[in-house]
C-alpha positions in Angstrom: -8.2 29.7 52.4 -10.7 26.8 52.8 -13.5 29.7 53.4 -12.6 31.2 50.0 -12.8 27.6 48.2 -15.8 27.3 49.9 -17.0 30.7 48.0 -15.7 29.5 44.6 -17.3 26.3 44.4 -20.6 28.1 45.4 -20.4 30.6 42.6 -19.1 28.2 40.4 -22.4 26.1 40.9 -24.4 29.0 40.7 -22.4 30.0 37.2 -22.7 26.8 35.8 -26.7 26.8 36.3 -27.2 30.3 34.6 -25.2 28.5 31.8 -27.1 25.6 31.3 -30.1 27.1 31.6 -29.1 29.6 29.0 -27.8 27.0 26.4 -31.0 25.3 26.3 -32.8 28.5 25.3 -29.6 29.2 23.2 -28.1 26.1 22.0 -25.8 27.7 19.8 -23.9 29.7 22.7 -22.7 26.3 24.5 -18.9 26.4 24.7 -16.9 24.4 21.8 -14.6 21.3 24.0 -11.4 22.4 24.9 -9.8 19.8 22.8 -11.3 21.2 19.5 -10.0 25.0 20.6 -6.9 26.0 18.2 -4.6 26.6 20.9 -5.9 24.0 23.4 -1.8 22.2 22.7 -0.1 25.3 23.8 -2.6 26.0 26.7 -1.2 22.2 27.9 1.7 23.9 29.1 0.1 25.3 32.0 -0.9 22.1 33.5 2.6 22.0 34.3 3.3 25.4 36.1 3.4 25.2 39.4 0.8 27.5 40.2 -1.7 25.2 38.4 -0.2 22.3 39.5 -0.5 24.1 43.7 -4.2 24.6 42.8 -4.9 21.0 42.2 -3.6 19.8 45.3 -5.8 22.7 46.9 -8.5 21.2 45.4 -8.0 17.9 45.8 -7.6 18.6 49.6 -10.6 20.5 49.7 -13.0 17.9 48.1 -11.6 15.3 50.5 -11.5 17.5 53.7 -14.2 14.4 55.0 -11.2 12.2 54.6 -8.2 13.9 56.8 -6.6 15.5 53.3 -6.1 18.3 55.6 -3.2 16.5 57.4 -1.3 15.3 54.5 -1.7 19.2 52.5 2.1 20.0 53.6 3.0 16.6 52.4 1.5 17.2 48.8 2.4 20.9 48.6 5.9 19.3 48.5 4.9 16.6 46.2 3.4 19.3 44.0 6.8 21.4 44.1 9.0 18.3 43.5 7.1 17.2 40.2 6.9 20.9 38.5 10.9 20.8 39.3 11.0 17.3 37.7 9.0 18.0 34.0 10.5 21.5 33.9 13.9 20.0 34.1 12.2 17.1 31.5 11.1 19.7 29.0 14.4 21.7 29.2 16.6 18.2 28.3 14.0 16.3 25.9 11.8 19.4 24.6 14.0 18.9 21.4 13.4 15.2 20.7 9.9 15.8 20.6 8.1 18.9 19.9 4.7 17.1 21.3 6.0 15.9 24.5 4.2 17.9 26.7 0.8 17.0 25.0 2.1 13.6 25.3 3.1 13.8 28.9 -0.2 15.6 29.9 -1.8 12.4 29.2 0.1 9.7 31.0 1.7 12.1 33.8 1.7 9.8 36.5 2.8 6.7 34.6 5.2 9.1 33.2 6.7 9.8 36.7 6.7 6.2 38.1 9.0 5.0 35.8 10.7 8.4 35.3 14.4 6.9 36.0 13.8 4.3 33.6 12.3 6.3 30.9 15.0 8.9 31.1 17.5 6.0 30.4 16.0 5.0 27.5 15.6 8.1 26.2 19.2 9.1 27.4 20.7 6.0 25.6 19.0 6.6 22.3 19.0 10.7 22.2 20.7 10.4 18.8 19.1 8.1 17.5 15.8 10.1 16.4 13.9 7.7 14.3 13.2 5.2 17.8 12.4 8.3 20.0 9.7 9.4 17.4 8.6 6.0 17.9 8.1 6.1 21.6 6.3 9.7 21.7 4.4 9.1 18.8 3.2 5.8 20.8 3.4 6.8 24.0 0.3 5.2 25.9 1.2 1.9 24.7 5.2 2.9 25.5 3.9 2.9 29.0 1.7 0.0 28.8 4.4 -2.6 27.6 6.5 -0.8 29.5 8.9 -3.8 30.8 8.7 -5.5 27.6 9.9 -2.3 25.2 12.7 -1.8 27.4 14.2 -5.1 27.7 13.8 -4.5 23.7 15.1 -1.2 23.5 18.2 -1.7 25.5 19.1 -5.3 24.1 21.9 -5.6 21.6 19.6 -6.9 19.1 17.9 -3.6 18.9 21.4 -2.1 18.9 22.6 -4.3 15.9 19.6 -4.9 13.9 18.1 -0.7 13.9 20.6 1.4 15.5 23.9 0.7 14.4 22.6 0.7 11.0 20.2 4.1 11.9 17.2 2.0 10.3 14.4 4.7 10.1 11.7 2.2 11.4 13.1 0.7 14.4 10.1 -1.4 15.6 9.2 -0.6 19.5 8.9 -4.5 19.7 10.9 -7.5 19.0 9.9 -9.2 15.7 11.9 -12.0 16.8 9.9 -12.7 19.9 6.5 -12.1 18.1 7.1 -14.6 15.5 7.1 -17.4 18.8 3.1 -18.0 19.0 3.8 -18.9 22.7 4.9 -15.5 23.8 2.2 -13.7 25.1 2.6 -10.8 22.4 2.9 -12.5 19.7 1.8 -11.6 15.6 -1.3 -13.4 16.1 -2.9 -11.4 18.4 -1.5 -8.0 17.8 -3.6 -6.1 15.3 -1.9 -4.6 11.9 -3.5 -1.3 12.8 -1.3 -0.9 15.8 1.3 -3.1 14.0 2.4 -0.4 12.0 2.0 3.0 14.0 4.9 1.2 15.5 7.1 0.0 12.8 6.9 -3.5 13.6 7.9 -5.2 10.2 5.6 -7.9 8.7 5.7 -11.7 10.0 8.7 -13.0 9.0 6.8 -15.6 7.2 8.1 -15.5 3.4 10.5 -17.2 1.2 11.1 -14.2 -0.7 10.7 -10.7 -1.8 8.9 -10.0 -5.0 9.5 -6.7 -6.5 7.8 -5.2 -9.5 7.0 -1.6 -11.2 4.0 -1.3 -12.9 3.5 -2.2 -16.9 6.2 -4.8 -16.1 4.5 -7.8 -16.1 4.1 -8.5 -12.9 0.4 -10.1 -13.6 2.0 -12.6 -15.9 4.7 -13.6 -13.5 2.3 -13.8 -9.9 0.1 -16.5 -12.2 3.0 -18.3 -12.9 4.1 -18.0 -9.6 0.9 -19.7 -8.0 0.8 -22.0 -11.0 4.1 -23.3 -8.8 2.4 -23.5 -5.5 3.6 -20.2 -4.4 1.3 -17.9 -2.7 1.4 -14.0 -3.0 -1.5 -11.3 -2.1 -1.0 -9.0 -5.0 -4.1 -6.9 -4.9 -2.8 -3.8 -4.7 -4.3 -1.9 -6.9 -7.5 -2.4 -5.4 -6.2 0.0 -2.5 -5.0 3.4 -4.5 -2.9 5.1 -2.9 -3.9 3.3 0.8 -0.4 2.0 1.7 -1.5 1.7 5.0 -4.7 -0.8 3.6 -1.9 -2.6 2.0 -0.1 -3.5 4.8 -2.5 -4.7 6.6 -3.4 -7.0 3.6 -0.2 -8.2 3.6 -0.4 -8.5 7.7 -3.0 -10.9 7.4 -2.0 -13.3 4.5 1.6 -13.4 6.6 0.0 -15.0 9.3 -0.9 -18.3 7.1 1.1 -20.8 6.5 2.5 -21.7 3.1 5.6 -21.2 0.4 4.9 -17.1 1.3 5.8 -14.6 -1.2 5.8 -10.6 -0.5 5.0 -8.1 -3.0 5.2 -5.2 -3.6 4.1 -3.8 -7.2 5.2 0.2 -7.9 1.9 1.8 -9.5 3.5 5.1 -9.5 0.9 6.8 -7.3 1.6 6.2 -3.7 3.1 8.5 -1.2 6.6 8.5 -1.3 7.3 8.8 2.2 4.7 6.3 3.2 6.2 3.7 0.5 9.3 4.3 2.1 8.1 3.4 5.3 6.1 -0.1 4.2 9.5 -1.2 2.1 11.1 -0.4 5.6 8.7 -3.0 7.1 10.2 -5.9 5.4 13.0 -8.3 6.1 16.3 -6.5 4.0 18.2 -9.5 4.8 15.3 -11.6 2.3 16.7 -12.7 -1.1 14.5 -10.5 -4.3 13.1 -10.9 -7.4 12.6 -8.1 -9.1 10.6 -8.0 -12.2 11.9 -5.1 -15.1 11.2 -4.1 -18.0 12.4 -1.1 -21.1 11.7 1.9 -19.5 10.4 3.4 -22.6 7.8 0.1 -23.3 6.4 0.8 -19.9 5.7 4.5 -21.1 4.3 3.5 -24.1 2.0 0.8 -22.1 0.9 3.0 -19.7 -0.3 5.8 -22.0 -2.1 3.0 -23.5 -3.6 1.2 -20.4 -7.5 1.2 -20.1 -9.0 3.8 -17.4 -12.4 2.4 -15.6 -15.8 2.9 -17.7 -18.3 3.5 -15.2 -21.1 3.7 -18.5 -19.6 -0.1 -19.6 -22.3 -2.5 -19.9 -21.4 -6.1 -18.6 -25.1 -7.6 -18.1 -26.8 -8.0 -21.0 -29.8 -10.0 -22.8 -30.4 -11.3 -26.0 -32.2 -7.6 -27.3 -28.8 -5.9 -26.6 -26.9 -4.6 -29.2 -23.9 -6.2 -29.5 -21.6 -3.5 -31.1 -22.9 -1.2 -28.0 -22.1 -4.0 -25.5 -18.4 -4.5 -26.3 -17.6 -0.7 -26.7 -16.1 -0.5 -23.1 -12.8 0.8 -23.7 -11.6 4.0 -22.0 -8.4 5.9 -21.8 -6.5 8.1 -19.7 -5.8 11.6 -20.8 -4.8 14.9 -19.5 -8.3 15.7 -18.9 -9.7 13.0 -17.4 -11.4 9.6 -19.4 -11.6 9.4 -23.0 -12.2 7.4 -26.2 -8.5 7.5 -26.9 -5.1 7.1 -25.4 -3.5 10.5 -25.0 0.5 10.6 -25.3 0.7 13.9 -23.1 0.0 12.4 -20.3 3.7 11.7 -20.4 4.2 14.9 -18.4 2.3 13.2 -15.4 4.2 9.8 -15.5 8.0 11.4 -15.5 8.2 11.1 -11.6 10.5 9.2 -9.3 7.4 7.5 -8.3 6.8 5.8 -12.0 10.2 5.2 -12.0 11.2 4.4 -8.6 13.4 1.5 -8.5 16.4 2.9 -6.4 14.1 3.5 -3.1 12.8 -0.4 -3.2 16.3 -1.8 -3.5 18.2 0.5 -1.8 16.7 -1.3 1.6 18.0 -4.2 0.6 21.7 -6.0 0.5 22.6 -5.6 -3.0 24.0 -8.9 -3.6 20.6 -10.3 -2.8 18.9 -8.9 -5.9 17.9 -10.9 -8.5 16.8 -9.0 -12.0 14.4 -10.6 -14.6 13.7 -8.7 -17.6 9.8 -9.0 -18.6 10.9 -10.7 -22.1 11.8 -13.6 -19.6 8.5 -14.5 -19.0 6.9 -14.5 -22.6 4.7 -17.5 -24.1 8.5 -19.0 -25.6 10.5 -19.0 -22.9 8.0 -18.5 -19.6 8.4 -22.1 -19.0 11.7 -22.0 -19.0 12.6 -19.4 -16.9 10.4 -20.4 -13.9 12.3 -23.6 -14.2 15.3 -21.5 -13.5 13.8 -19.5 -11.3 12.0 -22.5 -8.9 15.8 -24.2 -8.6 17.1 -20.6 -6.9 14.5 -19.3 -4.8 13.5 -23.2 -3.8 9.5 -23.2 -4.6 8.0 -26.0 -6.9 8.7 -26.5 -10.6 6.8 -25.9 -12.9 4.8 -29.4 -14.3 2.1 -28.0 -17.5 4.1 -26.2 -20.2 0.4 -25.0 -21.6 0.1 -23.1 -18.2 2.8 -20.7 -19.7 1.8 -20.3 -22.8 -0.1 -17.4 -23.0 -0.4 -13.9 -22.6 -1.8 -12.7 -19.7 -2.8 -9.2 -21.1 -3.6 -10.2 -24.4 -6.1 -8.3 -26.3 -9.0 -9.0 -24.7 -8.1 -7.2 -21.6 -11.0 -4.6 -20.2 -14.1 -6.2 -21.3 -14.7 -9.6 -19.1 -16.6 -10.9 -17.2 -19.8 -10.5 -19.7 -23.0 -12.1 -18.4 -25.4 -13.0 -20.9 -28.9 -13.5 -19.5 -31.4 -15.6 -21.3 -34.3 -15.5 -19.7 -33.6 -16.7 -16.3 -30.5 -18.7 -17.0 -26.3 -16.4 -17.0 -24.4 -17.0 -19.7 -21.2 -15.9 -18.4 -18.2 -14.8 -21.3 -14.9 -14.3 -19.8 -11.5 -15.6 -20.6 -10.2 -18.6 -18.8 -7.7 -16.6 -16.6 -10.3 -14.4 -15.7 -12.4 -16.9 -14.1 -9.8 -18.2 -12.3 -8.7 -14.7 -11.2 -12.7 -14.3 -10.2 -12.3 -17.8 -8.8 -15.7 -18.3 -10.6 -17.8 -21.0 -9.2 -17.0 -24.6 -10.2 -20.7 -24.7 -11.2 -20.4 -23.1 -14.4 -19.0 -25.2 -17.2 -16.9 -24.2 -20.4 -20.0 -25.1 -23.5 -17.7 -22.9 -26.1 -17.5 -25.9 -28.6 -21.3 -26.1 -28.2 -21.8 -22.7 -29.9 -19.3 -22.4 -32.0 -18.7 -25.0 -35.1 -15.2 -23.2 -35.4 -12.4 -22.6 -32.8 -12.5 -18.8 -31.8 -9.6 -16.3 -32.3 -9.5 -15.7 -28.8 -8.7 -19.1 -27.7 -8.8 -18.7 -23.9 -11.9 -17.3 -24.6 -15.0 -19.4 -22.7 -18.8 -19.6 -22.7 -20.1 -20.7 -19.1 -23.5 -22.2 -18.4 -24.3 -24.4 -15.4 -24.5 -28.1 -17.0 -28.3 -27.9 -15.8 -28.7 -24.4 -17.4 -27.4 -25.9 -20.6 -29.5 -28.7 -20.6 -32.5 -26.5 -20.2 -31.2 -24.3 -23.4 -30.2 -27.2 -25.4 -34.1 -28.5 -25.0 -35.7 -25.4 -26.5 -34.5 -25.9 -30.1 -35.7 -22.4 -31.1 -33.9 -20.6 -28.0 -30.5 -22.3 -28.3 -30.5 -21.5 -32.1 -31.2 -17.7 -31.2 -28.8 -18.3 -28.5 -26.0 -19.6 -30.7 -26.7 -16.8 -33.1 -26.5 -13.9 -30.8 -23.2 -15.0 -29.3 -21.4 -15.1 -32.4 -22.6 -12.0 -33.5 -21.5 -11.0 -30.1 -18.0 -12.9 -31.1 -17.8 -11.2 -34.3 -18.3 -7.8 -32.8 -15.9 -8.0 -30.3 -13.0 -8.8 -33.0 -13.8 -5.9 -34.8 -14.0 -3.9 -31.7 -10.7 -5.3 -30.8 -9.2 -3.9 -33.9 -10.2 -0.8 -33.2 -8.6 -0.2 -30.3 -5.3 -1.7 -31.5 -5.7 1.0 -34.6 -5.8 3.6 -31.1 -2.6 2.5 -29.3 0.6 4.1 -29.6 4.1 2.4 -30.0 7.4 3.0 -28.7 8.5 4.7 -31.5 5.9 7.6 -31.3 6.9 7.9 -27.6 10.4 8.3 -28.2 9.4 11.2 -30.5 7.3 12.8 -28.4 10.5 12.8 -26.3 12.4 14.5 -29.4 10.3 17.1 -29.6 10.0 18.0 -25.7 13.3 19.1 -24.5 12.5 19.6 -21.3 10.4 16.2 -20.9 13.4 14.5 -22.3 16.1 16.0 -20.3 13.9 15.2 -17.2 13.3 11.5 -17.9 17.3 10.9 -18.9 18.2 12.5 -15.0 15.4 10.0 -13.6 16.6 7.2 -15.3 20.4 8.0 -14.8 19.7 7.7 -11.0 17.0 5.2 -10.9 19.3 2.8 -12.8 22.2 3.0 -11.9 22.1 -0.6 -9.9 20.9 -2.8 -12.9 23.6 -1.1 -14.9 26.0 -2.1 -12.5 24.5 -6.0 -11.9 23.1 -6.7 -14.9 24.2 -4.5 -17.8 22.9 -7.7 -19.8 19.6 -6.2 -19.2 19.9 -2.8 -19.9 21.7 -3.6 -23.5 18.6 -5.8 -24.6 16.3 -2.4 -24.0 15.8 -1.6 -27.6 14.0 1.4 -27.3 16.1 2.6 -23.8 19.2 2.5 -25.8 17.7 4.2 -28.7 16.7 7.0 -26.3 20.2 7.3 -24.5 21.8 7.4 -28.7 19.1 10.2 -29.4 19.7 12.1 -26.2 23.4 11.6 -26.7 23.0 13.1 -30.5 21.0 16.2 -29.5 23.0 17.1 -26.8 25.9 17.3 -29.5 24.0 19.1 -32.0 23.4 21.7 -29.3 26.8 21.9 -28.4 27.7 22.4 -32.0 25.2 25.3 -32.6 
């Protein structure tokens, strides 16, 4: 037998010097890895047949014949045939909890069989409950790893109370509860988000409250009011697209500061469903929410009106710029792509659960926990007001400056700031006050509007900011500041009449609603979304739902054609 190995390994040498001499003549002959060939996961299979599994103890024994093997080959033959009796009895019980098991076993096989007993437990106790034993395959080299740890979790009656019993379909392969202690070894701190959430553990418990929002809702309006109170929210979603993953780990990180901690989570209407699904799974359903809402059929109209990026917009500038060029930045969504206009069919894209998905974030949460605010809450009259109401129920800091609330957030000047005006080499910089603020513009630059102006502007959040030295410098040259002066309020000028344009492009509700009149199919779609999507607010805050003007003018008009067609 040896004598035969002995002639194998020879040729093989031999073989595997023809070959490499061959592939550096022919480069393009060298053999792709095994682990990029398409059936490299079903080959896996035969690493545990027990002829393959006979031939490595062969050749174990052969490359250690210097060391004795030959006296314990007996002792692993029977080693060998005990194991490929072992996983072919595994694959036969737990081949149907997970279809990858024996790629994942393949990789941990002798880890896998010291704990075998132990694992088989686990998996025994929890074969019916899927979501957790996805969890452990899917994860399997840390599985083994923290072993211990996971299955004091696993087998606990937390894990039984808090996932099972309630077939969660993110049961976290840690306990939160022991990570949010800084003094365990595995704690929040040090675990990174990336592995965080391949397996399910939910965000630091580190919040006061969850706020909830769809898009077009107002939900800009009400996180600056909310940080007017102290409060502190990451709400930059929409930086991330469609990267719910990015987003938790945003979230991840501002979780592990301390401070009155709000989560968000704002519906843009374009992330994965399933992958939404999983990040809402991720928080605390036991938190109190706030959940921002607004008339389903304003939200259409302000979304088919919303600015798209203009990738051609100028926002540096100098004094030779024409100014009518300059604050032509507006762009719209349409059906095919960018354009100088709003387009009303894009309608046919935005009638998705996903635009109109408010059943999936409350349905994680204990109903009688939800708190609704309609967006006419939060408007310049009664802002103040309501996040006086608002700081004495969900316990953050009232609100002190009644100007603070006063404004529109997305008022008209939306989509064209921060403008930078340079003048030889000193920035003008033109943006609205919440904008820098937003920006969190440098303290260095002061507001000189009065300085330029000798009446107060339309827009009266909007600011001219010049370093005070920068400014001095201008004010000094007589000639420049007067060309200065004058080429921002032609700028000024120019913008208001640009303004007005756009406002001439927008549509309203009422051309949405008969857009819907004359769409049958678009209509009959949007009144099934919203008969599912809404049922909850009807239910806890009809209140609501009657004040939707344009809602219940679309549930009268559906209700009226629905007779006529009857009737014909």
């Amino acid at each position: 037998l040896f004598k035969k190995l002995y002639k194998i390994k020879k040729q093989h040498k031999k073989e595997q010097k023809i070959y490499q001499q061959t592939i550096q003549v022919f480069p393009q002959l060298k053999y792709p890895n095994l682990e990029t060939c398409s059936d490299y996961e079903q080959a896996l299979k035969y690493k545990f047949h027990l002829s393959y599994m006979l031939g490595e103890v062969l050749i174990q024994t052969f490359q250690n014949l210097h060391k004795g093997s030959m006296f314990k080959l007996a002792k692993n033959i029977k080693k060998a045939n005990k194991e490929f009796k072992i996983f072919k009895e595994i694959f036969n019980n737990f081949a149907k909890l997970s279809p990858n098991i024996i790629k994942i076993i393949s990789k941990n096989k002798q880890a896998f069989l010291k704990e075998l007993p132990r694992i088989q437990n686990i998996l025994k106790i929890h074969q019916d409950y899927q979501p957790i034993l996805d969890n452990i395959f899917h994860n399997f080299n840390y599985f083994i790893q923290k072993f211990n740890l996971i299955e004091e979790w696993l087998l606990s009656n937390d894990f039984n109370e808090k996932y099972k019993k309630e077939n969660h379909p993110y049961p976290s392969l840690l306990d939160p509860k022991k990570l949010n202690d800084e003094k365990e070894k595995i704690n929040y701190k040090n675990i990174p988000a990336e592995l965080a959430w391949e397996i399910n553990l939910p965000l630091p418990d580190n919040y006061e409250f969850v706020f909830l929002s769809a898009g077009v809702s107002g939900h800009a309006a009400m996180v600056k009011f909310l940080e007017d109170c102290n409060c502190r929210l990451f709400s930059k979603y929409s930086h991330r697209g469609n990267n719910i993953f990015g987003a938790y780990c945003d979230q991840y990180a501002f979780l592990n500061k301390k401070g009155f901690n709000i989560l968000t989570f704002f519906e843009y209407g374009i992330v994965d469903y399933k992958l939404k699904s999983k990040f809402i799974g991720l928080f605390n359903s036991k938190k109190r929410v706030l959940f921002l809402v607004r008339d389903p059929i304003e939200r259409l109209k302000s979304r088919i009106n919303h600015i798209a990026p203009n990738k051609f917009a100028i926002y540096d500038f100098n004094l030779n710029s024409n100014v009518k060029e300059i604050v032509n930045v507006k762009k719209y969504y349409s059906k095919n792509g960018i354009n100088d206009f709003p387009d009303i069919n894009i309608l046919e894209n935005l009638l998705t659960f996903n635009f109109f998905c408010y059943k999936l974030l409350i349905d994680f949460f204990r109903k009688s926990h939800i708190f609704y605010i309609d967006m006419e809450e939060i408007k310049p009259a009664k802002a103040f007001d309501t996040m006086c109401v608002l700081a004495d129920k969900f316990g953050f800091k009232r609100p002190v400056d009644k100007i603070n609330f006063s404004h529109i957030v997305f008022d008209d000047t939306i989509g064209y700031f921060p403008m930078r005006l340079h003048v030889e080499d000193m920035i003008i910089i033109i943006t609205t006050l919440l904008r820098a603020k937003q920006m969190r513009q440098s303290k260095e630059y002061i507001n000189f509007t009065k300085e330029f102006f000798d009446k107060p502007l339309k827009y009266e959040n909007l600011g001219i900011f010049l370093k005070p030295q920068e400014f001095g410098r201008l004010k000094q040259d007589s000639k420049l500041f007067d060309v200065t002066k004058r080429y921002l309020n032609n700028f000024i000028e120019a913008l208001e009449e640009r303004i007005d344009l756009e406002k001439a492009k927008l549509f309203k509700e009422k051309d949405v609603l008969n857009y819907l009149k004359e769409n049958k199919e678009l209509r009959v779609k949007l009144k099934n979304i919203l008969d599912k999507e809404l049922v909850h607010i009807k239910q806890h805050r009809p209140d609501i739902v009657a004040s939707w003007k344009y809602y219940q003018e679309f549930e009268k008009m559906c209700k009226e054609l629905d007779q006529e067609l009857t009737l014909e």
